[in-house]
C-alpha positions in Angstrom: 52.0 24.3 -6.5 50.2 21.3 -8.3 49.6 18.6 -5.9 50.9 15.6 -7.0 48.2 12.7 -8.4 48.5 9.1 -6.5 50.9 6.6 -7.7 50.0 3.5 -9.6 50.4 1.3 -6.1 48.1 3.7 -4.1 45.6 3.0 -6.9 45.9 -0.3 -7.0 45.7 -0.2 -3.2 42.1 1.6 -3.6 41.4 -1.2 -6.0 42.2 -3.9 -4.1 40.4 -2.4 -1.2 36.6 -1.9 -2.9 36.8 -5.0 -4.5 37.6 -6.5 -1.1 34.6 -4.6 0.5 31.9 -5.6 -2.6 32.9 -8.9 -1.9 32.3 -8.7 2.0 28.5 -6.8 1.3 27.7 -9.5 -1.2 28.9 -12.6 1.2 26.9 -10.6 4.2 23.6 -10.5 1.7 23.6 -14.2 1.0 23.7 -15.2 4.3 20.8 -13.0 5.2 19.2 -14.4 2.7 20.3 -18.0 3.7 18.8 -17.1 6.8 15.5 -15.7 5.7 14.7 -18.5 3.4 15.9 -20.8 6.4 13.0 -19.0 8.8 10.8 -19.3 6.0 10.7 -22.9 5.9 10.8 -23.4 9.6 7.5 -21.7 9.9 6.0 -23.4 7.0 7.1 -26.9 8.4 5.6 -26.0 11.9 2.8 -24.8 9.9 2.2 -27.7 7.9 3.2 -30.3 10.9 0.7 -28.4 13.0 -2.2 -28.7 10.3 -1.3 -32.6 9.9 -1.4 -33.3 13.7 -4.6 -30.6 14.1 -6.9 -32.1 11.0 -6.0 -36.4 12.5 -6.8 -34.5 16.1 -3.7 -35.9 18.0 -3.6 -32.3 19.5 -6.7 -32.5 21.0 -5.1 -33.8 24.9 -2.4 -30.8 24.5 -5.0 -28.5 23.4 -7.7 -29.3 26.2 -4.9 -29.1 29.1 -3.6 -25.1 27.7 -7.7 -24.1 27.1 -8.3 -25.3 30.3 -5.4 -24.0 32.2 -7.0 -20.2 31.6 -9.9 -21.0 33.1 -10.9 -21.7 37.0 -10.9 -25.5 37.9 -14.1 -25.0 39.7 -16.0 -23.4 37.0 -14.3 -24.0 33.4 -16.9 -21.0 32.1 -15.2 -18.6 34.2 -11.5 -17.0 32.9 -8.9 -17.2 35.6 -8.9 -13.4 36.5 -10.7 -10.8 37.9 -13.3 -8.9 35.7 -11.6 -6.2 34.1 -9.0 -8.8 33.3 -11.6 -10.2 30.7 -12.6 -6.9 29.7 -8.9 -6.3 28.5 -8.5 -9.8 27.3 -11.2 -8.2 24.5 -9.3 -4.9 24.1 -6.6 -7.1 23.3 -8.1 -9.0 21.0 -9.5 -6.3 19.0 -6.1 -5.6 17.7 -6.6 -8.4 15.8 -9.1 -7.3 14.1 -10.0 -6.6 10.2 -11.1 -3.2 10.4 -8.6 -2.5 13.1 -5.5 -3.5 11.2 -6.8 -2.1 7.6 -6.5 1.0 9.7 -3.1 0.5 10.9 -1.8 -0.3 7.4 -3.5 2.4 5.6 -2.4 4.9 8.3 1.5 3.5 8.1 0.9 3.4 4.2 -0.2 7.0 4.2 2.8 8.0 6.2 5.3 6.8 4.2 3.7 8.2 1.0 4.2 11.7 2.7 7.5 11.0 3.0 8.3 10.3 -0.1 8.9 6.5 0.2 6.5 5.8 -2.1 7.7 2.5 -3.4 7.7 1.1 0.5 4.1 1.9 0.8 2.9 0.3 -2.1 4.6 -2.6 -0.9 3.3 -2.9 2.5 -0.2 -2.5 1.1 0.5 -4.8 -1.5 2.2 -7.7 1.0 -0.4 -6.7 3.7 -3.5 -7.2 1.2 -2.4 -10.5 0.1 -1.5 -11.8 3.5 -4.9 -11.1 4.9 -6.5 -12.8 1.5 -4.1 -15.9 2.1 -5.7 -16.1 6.1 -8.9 -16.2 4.3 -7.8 -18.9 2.2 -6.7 -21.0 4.9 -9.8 -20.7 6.7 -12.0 -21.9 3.9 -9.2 -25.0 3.7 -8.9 -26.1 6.7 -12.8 -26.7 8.4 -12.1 -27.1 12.0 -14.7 -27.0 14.9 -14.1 -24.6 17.7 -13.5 -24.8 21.4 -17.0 -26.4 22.9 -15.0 -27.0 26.4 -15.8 -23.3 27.3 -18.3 -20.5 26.1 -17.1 -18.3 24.0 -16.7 -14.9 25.3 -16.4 -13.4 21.9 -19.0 -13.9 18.4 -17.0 -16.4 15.9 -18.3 -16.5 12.3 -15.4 -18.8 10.5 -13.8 -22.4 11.7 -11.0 -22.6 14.1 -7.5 -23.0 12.0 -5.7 -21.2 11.9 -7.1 -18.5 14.0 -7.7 -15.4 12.1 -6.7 -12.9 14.2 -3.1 -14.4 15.0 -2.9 -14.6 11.4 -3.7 -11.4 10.8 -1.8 -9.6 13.2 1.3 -11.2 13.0 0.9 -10.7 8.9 -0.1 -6.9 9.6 2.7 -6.4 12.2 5.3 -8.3 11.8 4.9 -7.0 8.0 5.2 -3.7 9.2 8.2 -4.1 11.9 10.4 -5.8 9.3 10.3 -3.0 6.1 10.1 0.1 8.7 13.2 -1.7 10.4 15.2 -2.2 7.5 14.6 1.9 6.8 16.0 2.6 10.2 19.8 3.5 11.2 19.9 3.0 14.8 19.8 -0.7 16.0 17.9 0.6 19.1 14.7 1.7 16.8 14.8 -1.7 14.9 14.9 -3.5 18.4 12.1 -1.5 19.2 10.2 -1.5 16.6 10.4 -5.5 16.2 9.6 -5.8 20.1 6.6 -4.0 19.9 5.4 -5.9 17.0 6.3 -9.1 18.4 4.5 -8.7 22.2 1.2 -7.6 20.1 1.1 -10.9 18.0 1.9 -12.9 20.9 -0.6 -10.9 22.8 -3.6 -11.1 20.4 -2.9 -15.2 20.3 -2.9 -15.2 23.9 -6.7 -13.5 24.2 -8.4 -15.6 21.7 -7.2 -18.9 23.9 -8.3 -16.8 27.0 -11.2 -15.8 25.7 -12.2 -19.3 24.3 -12.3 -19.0 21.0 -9.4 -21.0 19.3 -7.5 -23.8 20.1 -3.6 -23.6 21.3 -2.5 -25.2 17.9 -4.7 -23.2 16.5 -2.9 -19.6 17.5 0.3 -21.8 16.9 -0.5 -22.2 13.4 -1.6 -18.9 12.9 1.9 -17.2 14.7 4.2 -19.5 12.1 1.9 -18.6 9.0 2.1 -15.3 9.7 5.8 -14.7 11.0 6.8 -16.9 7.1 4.6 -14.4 5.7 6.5 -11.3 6.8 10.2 -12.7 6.1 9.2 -13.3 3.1 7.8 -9.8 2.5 11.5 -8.9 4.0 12.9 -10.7 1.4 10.9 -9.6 -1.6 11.9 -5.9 -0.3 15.7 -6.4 -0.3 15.4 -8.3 -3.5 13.7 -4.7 -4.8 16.0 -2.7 -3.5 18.6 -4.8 -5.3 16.9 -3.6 -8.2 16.7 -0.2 -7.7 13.0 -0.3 -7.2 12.6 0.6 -3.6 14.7 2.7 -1.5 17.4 1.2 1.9 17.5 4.6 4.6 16.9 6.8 1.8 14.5 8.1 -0.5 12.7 5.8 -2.3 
């Protein structure tokens, strides 16, 4: 027996349903990207606030207290900590690094090449690239001294803001956490992922006032640069995949 086709209500049901659900995915996609361009121009405005107050040096009473709070009260050239504590405080900073994070992005590049998400990697290397060119930028702009409160535990090259390597790896990992997260299905990976990238930005910061090299504001400036950086690369990808040009939890 012939099964009977739907009836003109049942179809207008289907209709009325689709339409229904387009409109809730297109209301849910503005307001992430409400929200993005929202974070967006709350780290530039801490950013630029930061840079004001940093280049008329009101921060310099905050930035002496923090510097000096990581150091012992009885000899300022001494970390608080034993020995190996130091010796890790450089470990971490190395994660921070140029050729460290080239590394990283190539490697993470690479992978996602292999797996046939070809469009993603040129992306990351793309976004990555220019992030690290803009942190060179900045440095040239902005000619702040260093820390001269306490030696330097580590060789600096460049001025003080923002600091490079909070730059950096917040560009580089942050970058990375937000377009492998918005691949992933389970919520539990994207936590994850974004955890991990988030404790080694805040980490590498962290060394570089232990170890002497930057001021507070200067890390501060360099987190907020950074973090804009990658939601925007976030929502440059979404935009692509809008377009076809990069893939969601597919193929590209």
């Amino acid at each position: 027996m012939r099964r009977k086709l739907p009836t003109v209500p049942a179809f207008a049901a289907l209709r009325t349903f689709g339409h229904g659900a387009l409109a809730a995915a297109r209301r849910y996609l503005e307001l992430g990207t409400i929200g993005l361009l929202l974070l967006i121009s709350g780290c530039l405005w801490i950013f630029a606030e930061l840079a004001d107050e940093a280049s008329e040096g009101s921060t310099r009473e905050f930035d002496t207290a923090v510097l000096l709070a990581f150091r012992d009260p009885a000899d300022p050239s001494d970390p608080l900590g034993p020995t190996w504590l130091e010796e890790f405080g450089r470990d971490v900073t190395a994660l921070g690094g140029l050729g460290l994070l080239a590394v990283i992005t190539l490697a993470v590049a690479g992978f996602l090449w292999l797996r046939d998400r070809r469009g993603t990697a040129i992306l990351i290397l793309l976004a990555i690239g220019s992030g690290q060119l803009m942190s060179f930028v900045f440095k040239l702009g902005f000619d702040r001294s260093r820390p001269e409160l306490v030696p330097h535990r580590m060789a600096t090259y460049t001025s003080s803001f923002p600091s490079g390597h909070a730059m950096m790896a917040a560009v580089t990992y942050l970058t990375l956490a937000v377009l492998l997260a918005r691949v992933q299905e389970g919520r539990r990976i994207k936590i994850y992922i974004l955890s991990v990238a988030v404790i080694i930005t805040v980490a590498v910061g962290i060394s570089r006032i232990y170890l002497g090299v930057h001021w507070p504001t200067d890390v501060l400036a360099g987190w907020t640069a950074g973090a804009a950086w990658a939601f925007g690369c976030l929502l440059v990808a979404n935009w692509l995949h809008r377009l076809g040009l990069i893939g969601g939890r597919g193929r590209d």
